[in-house]
C-alpha positions as CSV (number, residue, x, y, z in Angstrom):
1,X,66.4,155.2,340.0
2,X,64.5,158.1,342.1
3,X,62.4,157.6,345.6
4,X,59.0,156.2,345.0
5,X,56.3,158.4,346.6
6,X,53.6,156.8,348.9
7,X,50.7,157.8,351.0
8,X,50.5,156.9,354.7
9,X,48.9,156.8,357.7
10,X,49.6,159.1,360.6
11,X,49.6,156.4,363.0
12,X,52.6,154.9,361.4
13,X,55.8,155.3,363.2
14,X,57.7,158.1,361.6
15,X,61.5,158.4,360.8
16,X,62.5,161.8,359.1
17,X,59.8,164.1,359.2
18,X,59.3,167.3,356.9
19,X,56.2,169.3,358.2
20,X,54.5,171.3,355.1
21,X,53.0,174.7,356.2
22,X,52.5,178.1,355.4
23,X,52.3,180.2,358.5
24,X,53.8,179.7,362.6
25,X,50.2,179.6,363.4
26,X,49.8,176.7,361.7
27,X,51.9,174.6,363.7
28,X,50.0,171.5,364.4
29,X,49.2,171.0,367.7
30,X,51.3,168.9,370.2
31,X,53.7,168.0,367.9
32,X,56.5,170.6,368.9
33,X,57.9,171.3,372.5
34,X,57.9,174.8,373.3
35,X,61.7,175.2,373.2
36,X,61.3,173.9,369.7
37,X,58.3,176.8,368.7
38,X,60.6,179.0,370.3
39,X,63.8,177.7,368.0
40,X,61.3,177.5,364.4
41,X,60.0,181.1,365.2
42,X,63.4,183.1,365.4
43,X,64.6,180.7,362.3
44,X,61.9,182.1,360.4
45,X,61.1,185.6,361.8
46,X,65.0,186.8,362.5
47,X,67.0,184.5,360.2
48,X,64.5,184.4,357.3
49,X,65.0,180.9,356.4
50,X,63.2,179.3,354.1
51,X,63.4,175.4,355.5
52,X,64.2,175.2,359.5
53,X,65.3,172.1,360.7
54,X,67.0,170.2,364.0
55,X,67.5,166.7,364.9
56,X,65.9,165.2,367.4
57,X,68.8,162.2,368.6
58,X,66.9,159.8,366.3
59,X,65.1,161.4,363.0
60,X,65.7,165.1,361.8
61,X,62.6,167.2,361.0
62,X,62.4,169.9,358.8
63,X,59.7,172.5,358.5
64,X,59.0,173.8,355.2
65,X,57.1,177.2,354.7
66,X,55.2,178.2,351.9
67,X,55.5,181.3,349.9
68,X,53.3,184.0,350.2
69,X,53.0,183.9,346.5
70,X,49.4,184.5,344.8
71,X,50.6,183.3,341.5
72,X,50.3,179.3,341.5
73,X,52.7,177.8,339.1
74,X,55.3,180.2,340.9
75,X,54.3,178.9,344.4
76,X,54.6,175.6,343.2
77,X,58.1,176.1,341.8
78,X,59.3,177.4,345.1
79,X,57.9,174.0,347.1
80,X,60.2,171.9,344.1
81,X,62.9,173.9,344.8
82,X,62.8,173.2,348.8
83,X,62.3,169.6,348.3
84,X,65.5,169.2,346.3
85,X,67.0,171.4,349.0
86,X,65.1,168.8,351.9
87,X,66.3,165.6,349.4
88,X,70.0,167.0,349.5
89,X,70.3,167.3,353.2
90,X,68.4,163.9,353.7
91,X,70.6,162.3,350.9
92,X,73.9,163.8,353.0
93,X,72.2,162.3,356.4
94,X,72.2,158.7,354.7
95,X,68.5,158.7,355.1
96,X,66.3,156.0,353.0
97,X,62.6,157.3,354.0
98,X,61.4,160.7,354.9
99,X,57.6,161.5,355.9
100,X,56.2,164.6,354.6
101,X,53.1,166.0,356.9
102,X,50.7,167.9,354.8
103,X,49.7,169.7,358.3
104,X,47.0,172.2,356.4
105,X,45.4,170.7,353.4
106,X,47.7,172.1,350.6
107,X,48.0,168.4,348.4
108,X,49.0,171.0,345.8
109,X,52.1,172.2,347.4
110,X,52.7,169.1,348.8
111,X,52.9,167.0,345.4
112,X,55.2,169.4,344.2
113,X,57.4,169.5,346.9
114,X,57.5,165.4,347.2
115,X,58.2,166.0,343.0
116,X,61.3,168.3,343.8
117,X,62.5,165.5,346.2
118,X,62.5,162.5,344.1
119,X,63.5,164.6,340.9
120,X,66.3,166.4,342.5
121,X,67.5,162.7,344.3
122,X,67.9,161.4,340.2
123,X,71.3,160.2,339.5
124,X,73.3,158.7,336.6
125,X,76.0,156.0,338.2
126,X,75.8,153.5,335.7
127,X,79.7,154.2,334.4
128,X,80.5,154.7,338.4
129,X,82.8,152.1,339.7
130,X,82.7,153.7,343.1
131,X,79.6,154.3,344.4
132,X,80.3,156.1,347.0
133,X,78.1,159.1,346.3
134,X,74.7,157.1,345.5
135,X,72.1,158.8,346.6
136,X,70.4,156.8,349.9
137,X,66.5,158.2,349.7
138,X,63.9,155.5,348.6
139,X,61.1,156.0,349.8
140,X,58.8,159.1,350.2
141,X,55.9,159.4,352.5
142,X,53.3,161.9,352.3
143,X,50.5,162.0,355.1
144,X,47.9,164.2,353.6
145,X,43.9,164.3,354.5
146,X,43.8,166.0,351.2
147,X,45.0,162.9,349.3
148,X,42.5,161.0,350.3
149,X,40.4,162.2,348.5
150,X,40.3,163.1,344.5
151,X,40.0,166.8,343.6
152,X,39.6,166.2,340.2
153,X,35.9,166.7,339.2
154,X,36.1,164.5,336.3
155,X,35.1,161.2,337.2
156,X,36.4,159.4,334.8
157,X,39.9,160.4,335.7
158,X,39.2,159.0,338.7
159,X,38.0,155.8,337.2
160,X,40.9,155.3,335.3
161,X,43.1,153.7,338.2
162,X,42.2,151.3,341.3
163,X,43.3,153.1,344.2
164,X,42.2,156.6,346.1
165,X,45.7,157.8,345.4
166,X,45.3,158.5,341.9
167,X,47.1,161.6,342.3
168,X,50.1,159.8,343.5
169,X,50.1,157.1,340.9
170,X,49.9,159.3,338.3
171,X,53.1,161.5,339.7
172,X,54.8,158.1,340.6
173,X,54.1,157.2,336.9
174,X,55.3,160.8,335.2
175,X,58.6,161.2,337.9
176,X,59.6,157.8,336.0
177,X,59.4,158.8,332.5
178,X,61.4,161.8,333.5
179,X,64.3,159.6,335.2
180,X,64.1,157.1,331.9
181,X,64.1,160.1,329.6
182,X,67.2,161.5,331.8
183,X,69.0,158.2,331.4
184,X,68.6,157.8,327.9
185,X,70.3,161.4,327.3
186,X,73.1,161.1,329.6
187,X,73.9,157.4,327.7
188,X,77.0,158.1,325.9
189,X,77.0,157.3,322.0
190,X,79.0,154.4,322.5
191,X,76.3,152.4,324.5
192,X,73.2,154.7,322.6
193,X,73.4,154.0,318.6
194,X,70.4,154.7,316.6
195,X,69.5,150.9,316.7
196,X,69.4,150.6,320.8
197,X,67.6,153.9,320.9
198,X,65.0,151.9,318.9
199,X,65.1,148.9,321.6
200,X,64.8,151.1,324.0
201,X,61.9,152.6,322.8
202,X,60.2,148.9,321.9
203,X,61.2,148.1,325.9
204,X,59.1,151.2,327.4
205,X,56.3,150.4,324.7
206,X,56.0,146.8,325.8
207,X,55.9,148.2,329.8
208,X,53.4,151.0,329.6
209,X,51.3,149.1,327.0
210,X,51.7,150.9,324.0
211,X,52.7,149.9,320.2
212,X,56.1,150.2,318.8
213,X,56.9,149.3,315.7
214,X,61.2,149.9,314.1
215,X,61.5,150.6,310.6
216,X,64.9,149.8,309.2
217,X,67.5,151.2,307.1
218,X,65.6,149.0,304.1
219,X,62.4,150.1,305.1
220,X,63.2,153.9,305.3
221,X,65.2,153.6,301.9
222,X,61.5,152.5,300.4
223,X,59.8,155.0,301.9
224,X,62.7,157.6,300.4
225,X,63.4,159.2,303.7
226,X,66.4,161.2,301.9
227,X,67.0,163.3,304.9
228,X,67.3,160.5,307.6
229,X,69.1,158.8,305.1
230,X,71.2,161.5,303.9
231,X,72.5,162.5,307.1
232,X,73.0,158.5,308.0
233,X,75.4,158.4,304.6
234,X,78.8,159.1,307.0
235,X,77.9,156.8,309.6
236,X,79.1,153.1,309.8
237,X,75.8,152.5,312.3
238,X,72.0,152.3,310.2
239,X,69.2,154.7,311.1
240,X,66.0,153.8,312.6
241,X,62.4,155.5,312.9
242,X,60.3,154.2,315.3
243,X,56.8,154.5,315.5
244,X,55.3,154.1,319.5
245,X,51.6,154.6,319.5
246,X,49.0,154.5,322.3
247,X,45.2,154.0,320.9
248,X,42.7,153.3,323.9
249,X,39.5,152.4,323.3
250,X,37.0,155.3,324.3
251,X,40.1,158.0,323.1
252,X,38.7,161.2,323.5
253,X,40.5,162.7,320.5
254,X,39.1,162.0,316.7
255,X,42.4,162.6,314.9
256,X,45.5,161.7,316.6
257,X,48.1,164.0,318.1
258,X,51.5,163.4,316.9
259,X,54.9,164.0,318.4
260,X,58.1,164.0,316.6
261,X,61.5,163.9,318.2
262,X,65.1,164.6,316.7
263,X,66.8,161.2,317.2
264,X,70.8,162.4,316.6
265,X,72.4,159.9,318.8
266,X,75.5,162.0,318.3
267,X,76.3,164.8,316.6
268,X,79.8,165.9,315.4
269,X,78.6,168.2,312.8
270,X,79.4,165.9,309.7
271,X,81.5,167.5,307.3
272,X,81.0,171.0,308.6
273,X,83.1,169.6,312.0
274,X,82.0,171.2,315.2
275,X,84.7,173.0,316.7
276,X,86.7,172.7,320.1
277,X,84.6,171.9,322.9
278,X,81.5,172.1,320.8
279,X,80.9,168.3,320.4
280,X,81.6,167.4,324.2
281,X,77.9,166.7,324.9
282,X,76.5,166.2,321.5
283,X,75.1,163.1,322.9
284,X,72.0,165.0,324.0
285,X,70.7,165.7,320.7
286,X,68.4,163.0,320.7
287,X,66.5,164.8,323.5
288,X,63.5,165.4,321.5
289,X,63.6,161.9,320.4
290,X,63.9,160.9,324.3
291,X,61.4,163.0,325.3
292,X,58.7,162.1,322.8
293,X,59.3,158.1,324.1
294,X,59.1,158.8,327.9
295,X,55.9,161.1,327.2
296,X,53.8,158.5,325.3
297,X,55.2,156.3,327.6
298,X,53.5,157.8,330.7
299,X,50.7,158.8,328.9
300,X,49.9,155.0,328.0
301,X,50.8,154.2,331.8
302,X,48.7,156.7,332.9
303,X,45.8,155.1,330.6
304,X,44.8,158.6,329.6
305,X,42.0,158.5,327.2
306,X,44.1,160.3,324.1
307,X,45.1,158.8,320.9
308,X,48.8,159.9,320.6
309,X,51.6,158.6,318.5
310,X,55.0,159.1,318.6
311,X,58.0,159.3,315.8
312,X,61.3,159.3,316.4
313,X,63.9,159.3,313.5
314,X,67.1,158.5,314.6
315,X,70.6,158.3,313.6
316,X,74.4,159.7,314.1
317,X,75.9,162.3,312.3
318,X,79.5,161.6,311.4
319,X,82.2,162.7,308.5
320,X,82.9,159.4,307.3
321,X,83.7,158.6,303.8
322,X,80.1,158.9,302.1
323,X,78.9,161.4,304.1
324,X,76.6,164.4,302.6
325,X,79.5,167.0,301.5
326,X,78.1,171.1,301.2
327,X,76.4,171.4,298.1
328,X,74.7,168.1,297.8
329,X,71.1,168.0,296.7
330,X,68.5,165.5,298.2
331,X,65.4,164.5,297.7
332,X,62.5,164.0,300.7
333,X,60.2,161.7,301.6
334,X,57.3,164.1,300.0
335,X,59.7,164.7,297.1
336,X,60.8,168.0,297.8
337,X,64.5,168.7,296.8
338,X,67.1,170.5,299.4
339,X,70.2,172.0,299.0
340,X,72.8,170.8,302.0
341,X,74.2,174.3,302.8
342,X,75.7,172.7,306.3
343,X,75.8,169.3,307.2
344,X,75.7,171.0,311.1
345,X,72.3,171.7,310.0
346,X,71.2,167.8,310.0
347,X,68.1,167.4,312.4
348,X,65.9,169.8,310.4
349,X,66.2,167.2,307.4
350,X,65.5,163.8,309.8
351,X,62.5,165.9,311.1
352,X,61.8,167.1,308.1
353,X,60.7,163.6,307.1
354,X,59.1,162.5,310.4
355,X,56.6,165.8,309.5
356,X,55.6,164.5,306.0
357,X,55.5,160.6,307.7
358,X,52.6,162.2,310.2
359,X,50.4,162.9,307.2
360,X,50.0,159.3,306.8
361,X,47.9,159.6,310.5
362,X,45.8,162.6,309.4
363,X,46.2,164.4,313.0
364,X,44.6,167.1,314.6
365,X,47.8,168.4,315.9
366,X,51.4,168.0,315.6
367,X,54.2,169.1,318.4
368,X,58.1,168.4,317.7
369,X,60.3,168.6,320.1
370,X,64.1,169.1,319.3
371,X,67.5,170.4,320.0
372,X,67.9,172.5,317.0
373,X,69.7,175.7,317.0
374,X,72.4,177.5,319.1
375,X,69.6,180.1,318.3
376,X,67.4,179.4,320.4
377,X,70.2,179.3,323.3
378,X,71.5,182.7,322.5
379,X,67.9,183.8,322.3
380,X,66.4,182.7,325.6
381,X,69.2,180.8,327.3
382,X,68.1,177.4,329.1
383,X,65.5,179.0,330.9
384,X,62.7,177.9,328.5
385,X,62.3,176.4,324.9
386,X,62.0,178.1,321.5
387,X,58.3,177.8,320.0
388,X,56.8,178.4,317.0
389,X,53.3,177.7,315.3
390,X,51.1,177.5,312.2
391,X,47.4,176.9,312.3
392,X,47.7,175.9,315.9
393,X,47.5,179.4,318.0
394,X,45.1,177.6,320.1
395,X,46.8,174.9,320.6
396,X,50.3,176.6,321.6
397,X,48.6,178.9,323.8
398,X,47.0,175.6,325.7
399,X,50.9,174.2,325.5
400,X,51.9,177.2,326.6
401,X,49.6,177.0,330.3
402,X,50.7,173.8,330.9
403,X,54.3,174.8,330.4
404,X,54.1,177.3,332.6
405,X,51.9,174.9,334.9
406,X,55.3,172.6,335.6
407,X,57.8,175.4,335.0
408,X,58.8,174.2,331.6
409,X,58.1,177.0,329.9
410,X,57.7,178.5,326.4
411,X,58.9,182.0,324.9
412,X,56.6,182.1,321.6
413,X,58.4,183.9,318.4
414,X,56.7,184.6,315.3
415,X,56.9,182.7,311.9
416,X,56.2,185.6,309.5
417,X,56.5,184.3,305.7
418,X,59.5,186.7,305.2
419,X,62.0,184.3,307.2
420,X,61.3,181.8,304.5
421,X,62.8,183.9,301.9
422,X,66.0,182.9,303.6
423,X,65.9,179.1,303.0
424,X,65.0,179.5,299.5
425,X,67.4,177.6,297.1
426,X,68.6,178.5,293.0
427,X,69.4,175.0,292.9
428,X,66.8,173.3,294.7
429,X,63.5,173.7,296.0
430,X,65.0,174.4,299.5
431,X,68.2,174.6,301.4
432,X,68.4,173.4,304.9
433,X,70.1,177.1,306.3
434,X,69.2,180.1,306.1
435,X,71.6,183.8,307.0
436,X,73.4,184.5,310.1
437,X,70.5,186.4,312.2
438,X,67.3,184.6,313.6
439,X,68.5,180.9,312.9
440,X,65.7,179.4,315.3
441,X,62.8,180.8,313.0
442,X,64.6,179.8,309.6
443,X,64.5,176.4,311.2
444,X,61.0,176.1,311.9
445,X,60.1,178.0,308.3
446,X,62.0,175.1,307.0
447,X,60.3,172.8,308.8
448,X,56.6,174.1,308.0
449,X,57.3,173.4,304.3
450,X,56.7,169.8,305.3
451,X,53.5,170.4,307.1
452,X,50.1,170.7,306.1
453,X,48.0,170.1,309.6
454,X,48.1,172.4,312.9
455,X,51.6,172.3,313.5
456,X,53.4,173.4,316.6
457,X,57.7,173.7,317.1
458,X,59.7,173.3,320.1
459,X,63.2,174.0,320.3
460,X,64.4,173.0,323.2
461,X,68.4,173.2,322.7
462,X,68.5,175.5,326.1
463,X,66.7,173.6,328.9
464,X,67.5,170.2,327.6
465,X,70.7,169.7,329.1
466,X,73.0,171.5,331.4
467,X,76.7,171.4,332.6
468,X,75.8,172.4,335.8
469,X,73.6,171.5,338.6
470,X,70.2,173.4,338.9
471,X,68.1,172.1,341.3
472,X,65.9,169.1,340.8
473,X,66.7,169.7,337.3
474,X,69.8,167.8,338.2
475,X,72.9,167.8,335.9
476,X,73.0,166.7,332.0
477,X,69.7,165.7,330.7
478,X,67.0,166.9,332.5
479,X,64.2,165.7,330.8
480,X,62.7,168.3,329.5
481,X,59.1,168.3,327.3
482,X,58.1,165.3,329.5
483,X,56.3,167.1,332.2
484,X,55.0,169.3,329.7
485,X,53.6,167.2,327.2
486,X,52.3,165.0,330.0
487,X,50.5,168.1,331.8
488,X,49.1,169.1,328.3
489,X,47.5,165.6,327.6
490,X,46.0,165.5,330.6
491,X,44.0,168.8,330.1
492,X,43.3,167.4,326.3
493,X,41.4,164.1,328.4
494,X,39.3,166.5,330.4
């Protein structure tokens, strides 16, 4: 659960106030004592603070000063940033609504810092006994003149929802799929198996209006998915693939754009065992899977005009008595034969049969999202995701804006045909690892071989999860690829 955001009127009374500016001269007008101008101006001017607040014996207000930075998408990051800060000192205060007062015009700055507050308020208490540290903040209201009225040119966005708040509806809708995509990676394995990932899934579909449809163990064995399968052979839980699809009438997309998402519910490693401490969170390798759900699922909330489906193979990857063994051969879903070098190396081959699925849909574009490789960790850290393309330069480059739009970003790396020299097999017609140096790329080489459409990879090991708290990222699943693939629809629909 996260604070709801909602427009208001200035003539409502007002609790907590947070006053949204970028200068001292833009201090509106009667609402500060002079003592207090006097108190805000050596905050800022001597002190250097970023946020200035005081309480006055009732309600604390805060004044929040925007960077002088000409660069947007870094400007906006900064107002995120401050309104986890405000949401932490509110949260601390016991406070359950907070106003913010857009005092110049800057709905821009303003949305994002309302974003930062409800983001960074996100908690996951469900195994909590105690409560004692529940975040308090519910509600978040924005007075803005700028709200009021659409700054989208495009009409038909506007069209698309009933009220004059369409901005906030649609950041209402998006900070919810984040917080559902959060919850469903920080579920442990013993709540998540592949089957409730797949009810999950059917629950969003049936909220937001889309299409889900569950394929089961019998129905993946017809379609000879040996990769989900293969990977499922050590597990005493069945694998699922399941299809969420949103289809409007008046889509402004010909061919649909699919998303695939690695579904490991848990990974140990299978047979090739991770070691020491590196299984603790293997419960977040379903992230791609998660975030591919809560994407569609906004997108179909948000009624955008797009045709967009979503596939999400899923399973756990355990040693157990029929598990895949090094040097076992299987066969795809397209036929192809691989070589199981590791069975660490598992979501390549569940992905690898989602990719050949998608050219049942004949799509314009396809984007998977997974936690993939340690290499893309040691490569970039968690400060962005791993991506890769082929026949869709455009398309990245477009992914790429909207990344950097909503500060989840993308660090592109090439996909020259000389890194697929290292997955080829003298046994089989692939195998599923390639050598020791640049692991992410062999991935997504491997990958490709099950492509034949504008394909785009995403390997989001780094940003989708952290051990420790950053900002309204918050701690354990973050959510990541949701406000990205949510950003880039919406530029697709204009």
């Amino acid at each position: 659960m996260i604070p709801s955001i909602v427009l208001t009127s200035k003539e409502q009374e007002l609790r907590h106030l947070i006053v949204v500016i970028s200068k001292l001269t833009k201090l509106p007008a009667g609402l500060f004592s002079s003592a207090e101008k006097t108190y805000i101006k050596e905050q800022i001017e001597t002190l250097k603070q970023e946020v200035v607040s005081f309480n006055r014996l009732g309600y604390w207000v805060y004044l929040f000063f925007i960077k002088d930075e000409k660069d947007q998408p870094k400007r906006l990051e900064s107002c995120r940033k401050a309104g986890d800060k405000v949401a932490g000192l509110l949260n601390g205060q016991k406070a359950i609504k907070a106003t913010i007062y857009d005092a110049e015009g800057k709905s821009k700055e303003v949305l994002a810092f309302a974003e930062g507050m409800a983001l960074g308020s996100y908690q996951f208490l469900k195994y909590k006994s105690e409560k004692e540290t529940e975040n308090t903040l519910k509600e978040i209201e924005i007075y803005s003149k700028a709200l009021e009225e659409p700054d989208n040119k495009d009409t038909s966005h506007v069209s698309r929802v009933t009220h004059h708040d369409f901005r906030v509806t649609e950041l209402n809708i998006l900070l919810d799929a984040v917080a559902r995509c959060r919850d469903l990676i920080n579920e442990p394995n013993s709540y998540l198996t592949a089957t409730v990932f797949s009810e999950e899934v059917e629950q969003m579909a049936k909220e937001s209006g889309a299409h889900a449809e569950v394929l089961t163990k019998q129905k993946i064995a017809a379609l000879k998915m040996g990769g989900l399968l293969g990977v499922n052979q050590g597990s005493h839980e069945p694998p699922t693939f399941t299809v969420m699809e949103w289809n409007p009438a008046g889509a402004k997309n010909k061919k649909p754009i699919v998303l695939v998402g690695k579904g490991v519910v848990y990974d140990s490693g299978g047979m090739n065992l991770k070691p020491g401490n590196s299984m603790l969170n293997m419960k977040d390798d379903m992230s791609g899977a998660a975030a591919v759900a809560a994407a569609v699922y906004a997108i179909a909330k948000a009624k955008l005009p797009v045709h967009v489906v979503g596939l999400m193979p899923a399973t756990d990857n355990r040693p157990g008595m029929k598990a895949l063994v090094p040097g076992d051969i299987i066969t795809m879903h397209n036929g192809m034969t691989v070589e199981v070098v590791d069975t660490d190396a598992e979501g390549r081959l569940i992905l690898a049969d989602a990719l050949s699925y998608a050219k049942r849909y004949d799509p314009s574009l396809v984007i998977d999202l997974a936690t993939l490789t340690g290499s893309a960790v040691r490569a970039i850290g968690k400060f962005a995701a791993a991506a890769m393309q082929s026949n869709a330069s455009g398309e990245l480059e477009k992914l790429k804006r909207s990344g950097d739009e909503v500060c989840e970003r993308l660090a592109e790396f090439p996909m020259w045909d000389e890194y697929g020299e290292q997955i080829k097999s003298e046994l089989a017609d692939l195998k599923n690892l390639g050598g020791a140096e640049a692991g992410l790329i062999t991935a997504a080489k491997f990958l490709e071989k099950f492509t034949d459409y504008p394909y785009i990879h995403l390997d989001i090991a780094g940003p989708a999860f952290i051990d420790k708290r950053d900002s309204y990222r918050g701690l354990g699943g973050t959510g990541y690829g949701v406000r990205l693939l949510f950003e880039f629809f919406k530029k697709v629909t204009r």
